[in-house]
PLY file of the C-alpha trace (Angstrom):
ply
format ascii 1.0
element vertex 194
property float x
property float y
property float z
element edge 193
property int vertex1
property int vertex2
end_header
3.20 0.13 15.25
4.15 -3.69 14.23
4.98 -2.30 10.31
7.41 0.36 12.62
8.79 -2.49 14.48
9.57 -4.91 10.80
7.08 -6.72 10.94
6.56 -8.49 7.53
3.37 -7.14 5.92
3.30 -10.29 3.62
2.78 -12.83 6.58
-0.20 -15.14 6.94
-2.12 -13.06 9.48
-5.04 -14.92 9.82
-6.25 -18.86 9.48
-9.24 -19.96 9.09
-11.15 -22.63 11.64
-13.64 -23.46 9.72
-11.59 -24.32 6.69
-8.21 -25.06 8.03
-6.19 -24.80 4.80
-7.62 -21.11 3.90
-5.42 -18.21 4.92
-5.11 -14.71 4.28
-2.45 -12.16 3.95
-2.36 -8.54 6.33
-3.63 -7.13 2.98
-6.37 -9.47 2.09
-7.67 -8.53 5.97
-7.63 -5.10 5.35
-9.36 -5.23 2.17
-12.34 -7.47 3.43
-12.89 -4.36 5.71
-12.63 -1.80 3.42
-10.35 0.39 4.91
-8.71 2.27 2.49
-6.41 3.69 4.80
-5.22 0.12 6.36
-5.31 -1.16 2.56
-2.83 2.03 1.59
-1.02 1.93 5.06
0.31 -2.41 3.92
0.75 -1.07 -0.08
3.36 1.78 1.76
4.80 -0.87 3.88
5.73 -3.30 0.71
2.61 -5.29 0.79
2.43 -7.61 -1.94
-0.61 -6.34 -4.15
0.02 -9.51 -6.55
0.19 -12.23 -3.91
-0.99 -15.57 -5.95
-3.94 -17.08 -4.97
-2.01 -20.55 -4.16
-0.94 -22.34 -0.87
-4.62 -21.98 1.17
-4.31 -18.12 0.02
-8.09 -18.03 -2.57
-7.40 -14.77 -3.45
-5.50 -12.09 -4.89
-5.93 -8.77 -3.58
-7.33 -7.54 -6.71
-9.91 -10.78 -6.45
-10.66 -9.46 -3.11
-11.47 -6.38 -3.87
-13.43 -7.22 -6.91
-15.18 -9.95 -4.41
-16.68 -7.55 -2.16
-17.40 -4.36 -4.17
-14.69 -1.70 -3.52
-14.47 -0.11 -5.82
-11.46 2.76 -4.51
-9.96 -0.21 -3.08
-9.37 -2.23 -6.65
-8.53 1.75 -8.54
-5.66 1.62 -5.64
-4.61 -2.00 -6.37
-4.24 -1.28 -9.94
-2.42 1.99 -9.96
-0.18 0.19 -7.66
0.84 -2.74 -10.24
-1.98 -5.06 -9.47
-2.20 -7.64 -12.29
-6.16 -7.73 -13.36
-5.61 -11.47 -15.32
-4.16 -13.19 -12.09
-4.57 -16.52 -11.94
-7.11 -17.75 -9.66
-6.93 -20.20 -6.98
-7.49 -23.67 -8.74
-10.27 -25.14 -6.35
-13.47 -22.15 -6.01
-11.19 -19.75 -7.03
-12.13 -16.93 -10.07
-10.18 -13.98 -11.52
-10.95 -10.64 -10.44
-13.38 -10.07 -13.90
-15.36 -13.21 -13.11
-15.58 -11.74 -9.59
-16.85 -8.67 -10.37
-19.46 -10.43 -13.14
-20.83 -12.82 -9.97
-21.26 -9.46 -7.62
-22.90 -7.78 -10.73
-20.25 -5.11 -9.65
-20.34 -3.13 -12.98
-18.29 -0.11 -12.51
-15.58 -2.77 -10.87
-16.16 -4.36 -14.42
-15.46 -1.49 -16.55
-12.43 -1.04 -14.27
-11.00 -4.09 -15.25
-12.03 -4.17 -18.91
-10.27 -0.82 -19.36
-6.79 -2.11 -18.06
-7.27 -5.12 -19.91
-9.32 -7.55 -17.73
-9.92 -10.66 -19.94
-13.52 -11.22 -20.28
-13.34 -14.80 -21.61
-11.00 -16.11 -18.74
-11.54 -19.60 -18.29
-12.92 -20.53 -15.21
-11.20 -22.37 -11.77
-10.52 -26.17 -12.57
-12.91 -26.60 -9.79
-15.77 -24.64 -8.64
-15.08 -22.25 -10.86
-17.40 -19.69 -12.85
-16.61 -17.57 -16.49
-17.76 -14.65 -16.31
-20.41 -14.50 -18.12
-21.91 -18.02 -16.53
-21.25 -16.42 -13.14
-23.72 -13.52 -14.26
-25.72 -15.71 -15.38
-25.92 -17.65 -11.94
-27.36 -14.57 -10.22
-29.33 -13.34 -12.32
-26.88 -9.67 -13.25
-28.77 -8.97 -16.86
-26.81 -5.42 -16.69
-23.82 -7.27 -16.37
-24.40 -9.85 -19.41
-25.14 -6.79 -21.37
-21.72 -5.16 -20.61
-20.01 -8.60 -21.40
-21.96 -8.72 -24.92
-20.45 -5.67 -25.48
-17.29 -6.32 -24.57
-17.58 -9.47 -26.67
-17.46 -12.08 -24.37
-18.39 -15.97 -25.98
-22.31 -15.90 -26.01
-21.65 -19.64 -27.75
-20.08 -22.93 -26.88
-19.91 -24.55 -23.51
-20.19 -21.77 -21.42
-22.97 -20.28 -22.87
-24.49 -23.55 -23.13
-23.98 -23.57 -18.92
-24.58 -20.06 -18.06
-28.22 -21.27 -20.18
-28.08 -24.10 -17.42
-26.97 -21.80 -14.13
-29.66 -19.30 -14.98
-32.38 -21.95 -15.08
-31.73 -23.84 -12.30
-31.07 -20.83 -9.62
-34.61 -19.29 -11.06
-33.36 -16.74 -13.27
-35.85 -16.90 -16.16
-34.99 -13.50 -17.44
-31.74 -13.68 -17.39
-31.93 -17.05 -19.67
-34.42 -15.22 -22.21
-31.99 -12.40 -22.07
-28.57 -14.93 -22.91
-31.12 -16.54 -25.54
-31.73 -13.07 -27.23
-28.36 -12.15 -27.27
-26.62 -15.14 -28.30
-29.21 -14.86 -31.50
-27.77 -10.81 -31.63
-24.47 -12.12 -31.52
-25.10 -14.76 -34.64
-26.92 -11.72 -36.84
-24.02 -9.85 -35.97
-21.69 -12.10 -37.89
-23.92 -12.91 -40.22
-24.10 -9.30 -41.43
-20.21 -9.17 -40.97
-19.56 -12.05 -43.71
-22.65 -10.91 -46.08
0 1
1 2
2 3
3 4
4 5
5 6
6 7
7 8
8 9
9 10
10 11
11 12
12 13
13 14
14 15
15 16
16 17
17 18
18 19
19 20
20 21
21 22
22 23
23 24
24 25
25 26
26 27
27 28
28 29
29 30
30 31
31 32
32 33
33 34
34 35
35 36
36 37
37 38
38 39
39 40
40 41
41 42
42 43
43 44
44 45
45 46
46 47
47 48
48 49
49 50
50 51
51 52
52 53
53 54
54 55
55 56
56 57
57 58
58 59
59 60
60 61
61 62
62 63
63 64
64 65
65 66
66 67
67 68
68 69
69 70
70 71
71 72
72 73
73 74
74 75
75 76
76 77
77 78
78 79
79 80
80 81
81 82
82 83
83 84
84 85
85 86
86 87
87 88
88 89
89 90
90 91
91 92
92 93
93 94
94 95
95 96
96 97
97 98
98 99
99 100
100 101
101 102
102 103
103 104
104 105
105 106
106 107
107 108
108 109
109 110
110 111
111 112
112 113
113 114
114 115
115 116
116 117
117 118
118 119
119 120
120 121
121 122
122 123
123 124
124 125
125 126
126 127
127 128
128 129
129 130
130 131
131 132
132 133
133 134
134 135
135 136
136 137
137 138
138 139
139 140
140 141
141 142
142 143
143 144
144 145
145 146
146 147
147 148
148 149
149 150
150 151
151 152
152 153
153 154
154 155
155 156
156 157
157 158
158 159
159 160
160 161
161 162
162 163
163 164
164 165
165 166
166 167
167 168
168 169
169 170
170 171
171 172
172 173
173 174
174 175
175 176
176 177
177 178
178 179
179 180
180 181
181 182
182 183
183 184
184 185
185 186
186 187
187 188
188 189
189 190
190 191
191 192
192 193
């Protein structure tokens, strides 16, 4: 009924009390819900699907929707233009890969990877995760496999602190599993040069 009466489908809809400077977007609202309908309904009204993540706003819809899962909802985002390398938000904020790598969302993942989601994004200037040390934070072995074979950096600093993220939240596993196939990744190479 307000979209019928011009309202604008792009206004800050909601603020947050808790953290006064975070806001979302009519869109970002419905897609924390996962209604697909009320997600489609904004995209038909002119609904920005590549809103930044700047000025309070910490995600994109495509961030969102690889944030919490939905997986129908990010497949409508992206036929609809929705960029999969947006920027994040500069202070806890993460691109939509990194998201889905922290959720352990793979088929979100694969999604992104096939309409060219880059793996080896570097992470938020603050707060901020890779991918493949966000995987590593919670433990998502499935997902560090995907990322190995999608060629994400198993070397350098952020292996080095994925190492570090898996260790200190518990994740034993996980860091045996980055040990084993960082050491993959270096016979790999090896054979490639020999």
């Amino acid at each position: 009924m307000l979209l019928n009466r011009n309202c604008n489908p792009n206004s800050i809809v909601q603020l947050s009390i808790k953290f006064p400077y975070q806001r979302e977007t009519a869109l970002l609202a419905a897609i924390s819900t996962k209604d697909i309908q009320k997600v489609q309904l904004l995209i038909d009204a002119g609904a920005d699907v590549n809103r930044p993540a700047t000025k309070g706003v910490k995600r994109t819809p495509l961030q969102r929707a690889a944030e919490i899962g939905s997986f129908q909802i990010a497949r409508i985002l992206i036929d609809n233009g929705g960029l999969v390398n947006a920027q994040p938000a500069a202070r806890g904020g993460a691109t939509a890969i990194q998201l889905a790598a922290i959720g352990g969302y793979i088929g979100i993942a694969e999604l992104l990877l096939e309409n060219g989601a880059d793996v080896n994004a570097p992470a938020a200037r603050v707060h901020g995760r890779t991918a493949l040390e966000g995987a590593a934070e919670h433990g998502r072995i499935d997902m560090l496999k995907l990322l190995f074979n999608v060629s994400a950096k198993f070397h350098g600093p952020e292996y080095e602190r994925a190492l570090q993220l898996a260790k200190e939240n518990g994740h034993m596993a996980t860091r045996r599993y980055l040990e084993y196939l960082s050491t993959a990744s270096e016979e790999s190479i090896m054979d490639t040069w020999q």
